[in-house]
Legacy VTK file of the C-alpha trace (Angstrom):
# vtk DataFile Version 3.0
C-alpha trace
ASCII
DATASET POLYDATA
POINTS 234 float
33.940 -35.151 12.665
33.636 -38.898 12.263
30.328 -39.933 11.010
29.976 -42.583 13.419
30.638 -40.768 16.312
28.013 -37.574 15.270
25.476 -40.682 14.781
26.358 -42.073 18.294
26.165 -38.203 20.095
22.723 -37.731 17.779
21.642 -40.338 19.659
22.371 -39.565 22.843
20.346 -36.475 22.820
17.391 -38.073 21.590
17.374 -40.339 24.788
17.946 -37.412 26.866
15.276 -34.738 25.216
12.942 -37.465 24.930
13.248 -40.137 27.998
13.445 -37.178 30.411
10.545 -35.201 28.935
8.327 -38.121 28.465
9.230 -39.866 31.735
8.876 -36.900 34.135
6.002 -35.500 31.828
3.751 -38.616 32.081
4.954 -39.274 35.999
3.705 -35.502 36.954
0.224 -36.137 35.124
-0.158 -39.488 36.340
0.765 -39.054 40.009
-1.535 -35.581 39.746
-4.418 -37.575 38.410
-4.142 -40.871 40.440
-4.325 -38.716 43.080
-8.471 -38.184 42.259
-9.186 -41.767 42.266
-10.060 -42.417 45.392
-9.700 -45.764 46.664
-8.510 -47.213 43.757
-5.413 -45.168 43.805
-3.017 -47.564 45.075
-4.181 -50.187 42.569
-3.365 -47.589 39.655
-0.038 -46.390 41.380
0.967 -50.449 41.769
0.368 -50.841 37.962
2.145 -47.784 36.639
4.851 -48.805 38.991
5.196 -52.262 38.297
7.596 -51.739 35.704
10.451 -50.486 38.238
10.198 -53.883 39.677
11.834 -54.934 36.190
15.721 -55.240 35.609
16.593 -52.876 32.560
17.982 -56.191 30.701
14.731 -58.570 31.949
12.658 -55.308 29.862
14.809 -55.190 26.849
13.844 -59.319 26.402
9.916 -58.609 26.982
9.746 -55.622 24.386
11.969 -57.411 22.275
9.324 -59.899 21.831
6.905 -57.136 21.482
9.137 -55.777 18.545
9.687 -59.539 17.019
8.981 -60.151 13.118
9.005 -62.677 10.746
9.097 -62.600 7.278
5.156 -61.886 5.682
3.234 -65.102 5.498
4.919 -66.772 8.556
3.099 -66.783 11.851
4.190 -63.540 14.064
5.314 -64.032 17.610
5.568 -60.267 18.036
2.809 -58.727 19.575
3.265 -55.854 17.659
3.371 -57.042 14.078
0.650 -59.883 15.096
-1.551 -56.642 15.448
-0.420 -54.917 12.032
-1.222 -58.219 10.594
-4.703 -58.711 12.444
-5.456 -55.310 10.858
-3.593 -56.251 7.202
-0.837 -54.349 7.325
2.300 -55.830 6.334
5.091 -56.626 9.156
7.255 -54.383 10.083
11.081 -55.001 11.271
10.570 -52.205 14.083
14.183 -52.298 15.559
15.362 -52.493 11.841
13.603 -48.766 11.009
16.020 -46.057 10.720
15.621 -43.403 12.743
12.379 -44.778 13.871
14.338 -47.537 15.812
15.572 -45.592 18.285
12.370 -44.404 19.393
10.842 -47.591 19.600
14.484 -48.279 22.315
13.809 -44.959 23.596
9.981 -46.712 24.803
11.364 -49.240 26.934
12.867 -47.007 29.164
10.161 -44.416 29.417
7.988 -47.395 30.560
10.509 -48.370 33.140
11.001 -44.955 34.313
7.391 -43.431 34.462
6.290 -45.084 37.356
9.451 -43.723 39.467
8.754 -40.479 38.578
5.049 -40.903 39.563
6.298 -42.283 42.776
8.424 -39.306 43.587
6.368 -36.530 42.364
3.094 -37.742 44.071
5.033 -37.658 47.428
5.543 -33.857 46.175
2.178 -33.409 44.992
0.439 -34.825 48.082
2.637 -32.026 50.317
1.324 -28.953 48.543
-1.199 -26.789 51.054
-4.795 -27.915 50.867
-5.726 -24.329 51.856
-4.010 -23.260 48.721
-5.587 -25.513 46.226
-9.079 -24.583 48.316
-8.584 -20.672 48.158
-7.383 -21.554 44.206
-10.734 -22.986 43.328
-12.526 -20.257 45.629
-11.126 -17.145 42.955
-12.494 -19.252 40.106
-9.513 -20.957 38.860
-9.917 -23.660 36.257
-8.352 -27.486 37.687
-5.958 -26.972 34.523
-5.100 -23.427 35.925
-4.422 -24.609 39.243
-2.114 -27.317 38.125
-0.033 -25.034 36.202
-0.209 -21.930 38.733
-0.405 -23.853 41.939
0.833 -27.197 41.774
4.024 -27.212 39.346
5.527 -24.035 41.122
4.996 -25.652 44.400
6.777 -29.022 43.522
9.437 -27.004 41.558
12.325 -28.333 43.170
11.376 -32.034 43.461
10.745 -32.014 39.359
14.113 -30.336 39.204
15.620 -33.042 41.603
14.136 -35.816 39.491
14.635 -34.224 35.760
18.724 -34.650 36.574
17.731 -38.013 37.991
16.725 -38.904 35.344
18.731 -37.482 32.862
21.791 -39.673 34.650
20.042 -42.415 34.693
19.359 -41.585 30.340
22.786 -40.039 29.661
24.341 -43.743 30.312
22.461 -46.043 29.271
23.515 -49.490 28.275
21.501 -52.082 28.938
18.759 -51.706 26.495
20.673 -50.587 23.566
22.880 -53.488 24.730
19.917 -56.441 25.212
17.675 -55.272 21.876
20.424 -54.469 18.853
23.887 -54.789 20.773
24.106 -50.508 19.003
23.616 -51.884 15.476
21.185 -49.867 12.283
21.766 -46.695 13.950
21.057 -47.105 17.343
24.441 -46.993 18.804
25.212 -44.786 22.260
28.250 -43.907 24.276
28.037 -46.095 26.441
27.662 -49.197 24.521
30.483 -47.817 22.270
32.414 -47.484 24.843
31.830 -51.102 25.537
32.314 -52.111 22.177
35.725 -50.380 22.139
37.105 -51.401 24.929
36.136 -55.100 24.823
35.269 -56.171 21.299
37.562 -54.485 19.758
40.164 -53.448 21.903
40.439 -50.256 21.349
42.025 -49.168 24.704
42.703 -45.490 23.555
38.921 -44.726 22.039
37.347 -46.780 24.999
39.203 -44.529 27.182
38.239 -41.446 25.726
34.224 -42.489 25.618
34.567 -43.214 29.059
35.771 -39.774 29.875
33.127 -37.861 27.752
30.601 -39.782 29.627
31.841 -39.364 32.784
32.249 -35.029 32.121
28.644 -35.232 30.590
27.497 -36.510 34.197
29.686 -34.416 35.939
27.307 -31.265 36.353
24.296 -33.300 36.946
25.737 -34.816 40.293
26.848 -31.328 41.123
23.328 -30.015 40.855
21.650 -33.084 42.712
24.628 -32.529 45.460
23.681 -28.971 45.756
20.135 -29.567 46.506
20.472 -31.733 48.728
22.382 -29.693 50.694
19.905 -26.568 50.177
16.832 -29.208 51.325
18.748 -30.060 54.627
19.149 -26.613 55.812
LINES 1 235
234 0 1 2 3 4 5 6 7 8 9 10 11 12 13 14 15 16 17 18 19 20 21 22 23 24 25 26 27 28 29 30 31 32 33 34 35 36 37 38 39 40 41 42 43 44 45 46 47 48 49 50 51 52 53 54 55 56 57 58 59 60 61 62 63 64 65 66 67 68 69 70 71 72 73 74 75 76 77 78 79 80 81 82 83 84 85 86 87 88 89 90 91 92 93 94 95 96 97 98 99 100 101 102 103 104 105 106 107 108 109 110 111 112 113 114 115 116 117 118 119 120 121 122 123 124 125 126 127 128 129 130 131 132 133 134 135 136 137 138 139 140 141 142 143 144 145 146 147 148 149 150 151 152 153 154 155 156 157 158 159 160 161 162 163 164 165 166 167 168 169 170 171 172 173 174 175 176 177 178 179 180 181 182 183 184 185 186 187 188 189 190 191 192 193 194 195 196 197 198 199 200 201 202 203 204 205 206 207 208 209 210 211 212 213 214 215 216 217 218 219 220 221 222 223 224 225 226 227 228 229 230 231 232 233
């Protein structure tokens, strides 16, 4: 019932409904359309990618500078609010916008993320029968038809395998939160509360306790990702 803590749980969903469907969303359409570009495929896979390459904390300081303001009148080292101005809009303090400001957190990590879904699923995607797609297009199905009839239930288990991958990775995150407002005007999450109880404030007991509520929440994610493993090997 503490306000604080509903705020911090709020939160917490929001990276998990959103990351996950965004991330694995944009990764399937991506690695379905790169897929039709010929020679230049690698090139767009490299791009998409790149962002992997990145250290969660080394991202939080780039879009941080993206998000930067200044105060109206001054010049504007954030990319963002140099473009607001360009267009004369008044400059915005992004990370400052409640709720908004998660969202704009909840960015950075779909951009890191997207390109390892990509990866993954265009392994899948790449795997599915060519006399399937062929005999698909033979009965007069539409290319959106055969993506959602043919492709998606044939990768079914590798989007399933890389949803909960995802959704660990999102359930405790840190480093962003951390890097870009340290959990302040709203944006707190478990695991930087956790942080913040344990060693800002010392708060062994409440430390503790986030600490076991994270690791629970994780719990039956592992379980799933053990299980099909195990169903994959045999």
């Amino acid at each position: 019932t503490d306000p604080k803590m509903l705020i911090v749980l709020r939160n917490n969903l929001l990276w998990l409904v959103f990351v996950t469907a965004f991330a694995v969303g944009l990764g399937l359409v991506i690695a379905v359309m790169a897929d039709r570009v010929g020679k230049w495929e690698p090139v767009v896979k490299s791009f998409i990618f790149l962002p992997m390459a990145i250290s969660a904390v080394g991202a939080s300081v780039i879009w941080k500078f993206v998000y930067a303001f200044r105060p109206a009148g001054a010049a504007q080292i954030g990319i963002l609010n140099a473009v607001v101005v360009a267009l004369g809009g008044d400059p915005q303090g992004w990370l400052l916008l409640r709720p908004w400001n998660n969202f704009f957190l909840i960015l950075v990590m779909v951009w890191l993320l997207t390109g390892f879904c990509m990866v993954v699923i265009s392994a899948a995607v790449k795997g599915v029968p060519g006399e399937l797609l062929e005999a698909a297009r033979i009965d007069g199905a539409s290319e959106v038809r055969i993506f959602v009839s043919v492709i998606i239930p044939s990768i079914r288990g590798t989007l399933l395998t890389i949803t909960t991958t995802v959704l660990i990775m999102v359930i405790k995150v840190f480093d962003i939160v951390f890097v870009m407002t340290s959990g302040q005007f709203g944006t707190q999450v478990i695991a930087n509360a956790m942080f913040d109880e344990l060693f800002r404030f010392r708060n062994f007991g409440s430390g503790s306790a986030l600490a076991i509520i994270l690791f629970i929440a994780i719990i039956p994610f592992i379980i799933y990702n053990l299980r099909s493993v195990r169903e994959a090997r045999r």
